[in-house]
N, C-alpha and C positions, 0 to 999 in steps of 0.2 A: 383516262378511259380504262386503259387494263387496269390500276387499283380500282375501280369500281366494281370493273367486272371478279378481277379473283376474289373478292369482297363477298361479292352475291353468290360468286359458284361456289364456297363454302356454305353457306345456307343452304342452297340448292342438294349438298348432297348431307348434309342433315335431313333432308326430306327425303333423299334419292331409292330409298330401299323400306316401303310401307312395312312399319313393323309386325304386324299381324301375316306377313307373305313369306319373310322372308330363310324362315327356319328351317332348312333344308340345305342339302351339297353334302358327296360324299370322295372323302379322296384316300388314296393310300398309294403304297409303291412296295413291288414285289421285287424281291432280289432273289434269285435262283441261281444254276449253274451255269451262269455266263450272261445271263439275261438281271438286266434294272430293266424297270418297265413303272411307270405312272400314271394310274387311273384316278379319271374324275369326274363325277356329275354333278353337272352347272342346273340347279332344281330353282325356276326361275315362272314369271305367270307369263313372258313374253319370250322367245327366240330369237326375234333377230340378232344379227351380229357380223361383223368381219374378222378375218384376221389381217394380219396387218404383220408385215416384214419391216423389224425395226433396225436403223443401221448403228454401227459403232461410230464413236468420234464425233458425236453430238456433242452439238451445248446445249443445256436444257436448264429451263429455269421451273419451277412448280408451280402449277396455277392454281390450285385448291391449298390453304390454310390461310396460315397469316399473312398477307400480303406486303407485311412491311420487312417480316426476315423469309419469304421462300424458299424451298431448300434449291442448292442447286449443282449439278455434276457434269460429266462428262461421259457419255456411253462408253465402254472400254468392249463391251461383245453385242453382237445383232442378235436378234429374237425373231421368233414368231409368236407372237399373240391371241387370243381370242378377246374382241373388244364387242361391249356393246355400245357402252355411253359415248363412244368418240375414241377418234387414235389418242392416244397415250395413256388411256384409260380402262386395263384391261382387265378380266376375270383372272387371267392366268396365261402363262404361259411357258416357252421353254427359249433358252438361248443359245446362242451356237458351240457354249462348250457344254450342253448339257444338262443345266440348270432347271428344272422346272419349278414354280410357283404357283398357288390357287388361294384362293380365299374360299369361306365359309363361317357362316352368319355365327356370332357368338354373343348371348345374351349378357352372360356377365364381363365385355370386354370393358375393358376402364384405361386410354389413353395416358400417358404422362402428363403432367401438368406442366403448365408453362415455364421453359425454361431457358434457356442459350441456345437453345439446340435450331437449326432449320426446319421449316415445317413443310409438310405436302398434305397430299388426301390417301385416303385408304385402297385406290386403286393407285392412284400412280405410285404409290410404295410399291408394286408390283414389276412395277417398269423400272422403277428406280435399283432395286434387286436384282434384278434381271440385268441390268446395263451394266452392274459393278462389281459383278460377282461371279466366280466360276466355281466354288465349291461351298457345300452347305455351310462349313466351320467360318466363311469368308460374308457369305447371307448374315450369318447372326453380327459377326462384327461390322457390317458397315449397319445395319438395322439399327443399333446401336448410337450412329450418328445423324439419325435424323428422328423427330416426334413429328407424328400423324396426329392430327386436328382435323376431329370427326364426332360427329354423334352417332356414324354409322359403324356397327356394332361387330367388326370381324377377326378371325384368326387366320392362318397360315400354315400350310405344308413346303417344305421346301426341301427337296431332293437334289443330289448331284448324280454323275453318270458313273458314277462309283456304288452308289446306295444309300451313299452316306444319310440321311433323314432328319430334318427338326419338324416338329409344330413351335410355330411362334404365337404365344398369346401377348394379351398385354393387361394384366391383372393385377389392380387395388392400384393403377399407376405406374406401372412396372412390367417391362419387356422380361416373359417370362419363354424360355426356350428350354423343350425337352428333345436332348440327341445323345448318340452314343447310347451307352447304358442305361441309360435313364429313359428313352424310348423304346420300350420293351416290343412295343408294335406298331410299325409304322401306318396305322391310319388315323384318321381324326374325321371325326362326324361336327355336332352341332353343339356338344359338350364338352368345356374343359377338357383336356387329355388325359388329367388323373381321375378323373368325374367318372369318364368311359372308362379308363380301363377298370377301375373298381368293382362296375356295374357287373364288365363283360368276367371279371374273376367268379362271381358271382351266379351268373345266367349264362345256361349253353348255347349253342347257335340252332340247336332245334325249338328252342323253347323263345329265342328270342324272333317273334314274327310280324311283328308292326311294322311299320315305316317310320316309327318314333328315333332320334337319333343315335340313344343307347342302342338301339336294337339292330339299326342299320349296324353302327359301328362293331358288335359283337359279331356280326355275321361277313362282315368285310375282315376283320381283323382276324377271324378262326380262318377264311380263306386265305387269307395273307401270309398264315404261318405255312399253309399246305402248300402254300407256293413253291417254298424254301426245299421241301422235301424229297421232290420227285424230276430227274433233267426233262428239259421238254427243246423241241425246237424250237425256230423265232415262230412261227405260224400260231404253234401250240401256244406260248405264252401268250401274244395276242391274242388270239380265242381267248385265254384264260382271263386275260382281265378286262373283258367284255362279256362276259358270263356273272364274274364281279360285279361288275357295273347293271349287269339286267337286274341283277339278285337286290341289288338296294335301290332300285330305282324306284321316284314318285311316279305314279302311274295315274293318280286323280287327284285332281284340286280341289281343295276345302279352303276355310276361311286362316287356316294356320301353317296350310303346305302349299307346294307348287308342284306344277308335274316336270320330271326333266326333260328339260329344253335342249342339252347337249353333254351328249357321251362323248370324253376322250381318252384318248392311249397315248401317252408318249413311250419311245422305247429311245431310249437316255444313249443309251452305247452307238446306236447308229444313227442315231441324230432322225429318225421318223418318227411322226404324228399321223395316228388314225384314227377318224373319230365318223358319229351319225348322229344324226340330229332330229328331233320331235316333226319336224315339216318334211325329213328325208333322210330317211332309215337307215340307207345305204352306205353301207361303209367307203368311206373316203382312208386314202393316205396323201401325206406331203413327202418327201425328200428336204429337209431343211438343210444341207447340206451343199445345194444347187444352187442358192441364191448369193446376188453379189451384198455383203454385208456393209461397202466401203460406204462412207457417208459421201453422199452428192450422188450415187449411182442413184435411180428411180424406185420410189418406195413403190412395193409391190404391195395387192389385196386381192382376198378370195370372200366372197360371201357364202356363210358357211349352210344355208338352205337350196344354195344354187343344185339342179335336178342333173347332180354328177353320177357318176360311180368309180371306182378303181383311183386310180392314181392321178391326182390334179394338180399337181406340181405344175405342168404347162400350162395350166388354166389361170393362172394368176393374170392379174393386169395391175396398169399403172394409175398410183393413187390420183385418185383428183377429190378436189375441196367439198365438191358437189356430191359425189358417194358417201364422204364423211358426216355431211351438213343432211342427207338422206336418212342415214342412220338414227344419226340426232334425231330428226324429227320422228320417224316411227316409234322408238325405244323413248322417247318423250312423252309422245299422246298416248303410250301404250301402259304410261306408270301416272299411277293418280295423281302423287304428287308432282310430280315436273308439268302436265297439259300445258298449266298457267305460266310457263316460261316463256318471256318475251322474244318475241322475231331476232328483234338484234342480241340478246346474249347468246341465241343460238347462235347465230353468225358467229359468235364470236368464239364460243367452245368449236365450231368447225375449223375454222381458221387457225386458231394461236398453236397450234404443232408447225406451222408455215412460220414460223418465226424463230425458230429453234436455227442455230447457223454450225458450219463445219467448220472442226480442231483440224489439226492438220494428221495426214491420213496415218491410219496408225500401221 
């Protein structure tokens, strides 16, 4: 039964993201005088979502790729998430040393070809990074030990609470990472990272005024540098890259964009998440810092259109199968391709995180 299923749920997300929607997401990360901080827009045709408090000291095995070698680890740090397809399955997230991760749609991405290596899917590489990693130099090397088996087409930002910064693409077959020197600007839009910054050498940020992804990225990346130049307080940097995030935001849907679905801020150094979302405006923050990460302690979630405001750290509750399997279903009939998913694979993408067991505590 689960090879059948992680069988299907590879298909499943060969389909999971309609090509013609899904061209959009804008992320970068600001380093200033004392302040990391990591904005990003999740530019999507649907919202729902949870986050999801993931703990350390996991067993975890991969349910999306090849079925006969999955990849598979051991959580070593807790996270917070933003999921929509199901827990383990996230847009992005940050972990409790700091780590943040995001994907964004990439047309010419090109996976490795089959090789020794274990496989997963293009979201739970997200969690898988997040669970094994405390700094960006530490991301690329374990990224390094596992190939994604996907058709679905993305790259990567990946920041530590230091600043440090990669994009990871995976281009002609080949895990391609720009950090250090080599990333002259920490953001990455919807085109290759050398693509953009060429463009952005090229065109100014007055002149660049689309929502096309060059142009997003030109106008994120001249803010990004402005970042660096002036101290600000914590208040001021978060305003500031939520002014970022207005300025590239999808604001209408067409047959090639999406409008964003959700604004976030991580601020890396003190371990908060502030974000608002397309159903509720209002700005939210976490304390990630409060939760108990030990495995076996109660997975905690927030539903991130819940009609909060201010600070909802306390608002979280305790995961059940049934919120997860809710999800599923709305974020299912909500995506052309998934409607046709049968009852029981649902059940079964809700369920199989309930299966994952505890190392001993770290």
């Amino acid at each position: 039964m689960k090879k059948h299923f992680a069988g299907f749920f590879s298909v499943l997300f060969l389909l999971s993201f309609p090509f013609t929607q899904a061209r959009a997401c804008t992320t970068f990360c600001l380093v200033g005088k004392g302040e990391v901080l990591f904005g990003a827009n999740y530019d999507w045709n649907i919202g729902d979502g949870l986050i999801f408090v993931n703990k350390h000291g996991v067993v975890k095995t991969a349910q999306v790729g090849d079925s006969s070698k999955p990849a598979k680890w051991v959580s070593k740090y807790g996270s917070l998430t933003f999921n929509q397809y199901g827990r383990e399955n996230p847009t992005g997230g940050m972990n409790e040393m700091g780590l943040v991760v995001q994907l964004m749609w990439l047309d010419e991405t090109e996976y490795p070809k089959d090789d020794v290596r274990r496989t997963l899917g293009t979201q739970e590489w997200i969690q898988y990074v997040l669970d094994t990693s405390a700094t960006t130099d530490e991301a690329i090397k374990n990224a390094e030990n596992v190939r994604i088996i996907s058709e679905v087409k993305l790259h990567y930002l990946v920041s530590d609470k230091t600043g440090s910064t990669a994009s990871i693409e995976f281009l002609n077959g080949k895990l391609v990472a720009h950090s250090g020197t080599q990333l002259k600007v920490s953001t990455l839009t919807n085109n290759t990272y050398d693509q953009s910054l060429n463009y952005a050498k090229t065109t100014s940020s007055e002149k660049a005024k689309t929502d096309g992804s060059f142009d997003r990225f030109t106008r994120a990346a001249e803010r990004t540098r402005q970042f660096e130049r002036q101290p600000r307080t914590q208040q001021e940097a978060v305003d500031y890259a939520f002014n970022v995030l207005s300025d590239v935001e999808q604001k209408g849907y067409t047959s090639t964009t999406s409008k964003t679905q959700w604004s976030i801020v991580y601020d890396q150094k003190r371990g908060k998440i502030y974000f608002r979302t397309l159903q509720n405006p209002q700005i939210r923050s976490i304390d990630t810092r409060v939760f108990a990460y030990r495995c076996g302690t109660p997975v905690k979630m927030f539903d991130v259109n819940t009609k909060e405001s201010g600070d909802v750290t306390a608002k979280f509750t305790n995961y059940t199968r049934k919120a997860n399997r809710d999800l599923i279903e709305r974020s299912f009939n909500g995506t052309g391709f998934l409607k046709d998913v049968p009852p029981a694979a649902r059940f079964y993408f809700a369920s199989y995180p309930e299966s994952f067991t505890c190392t001993a505590a770290k």
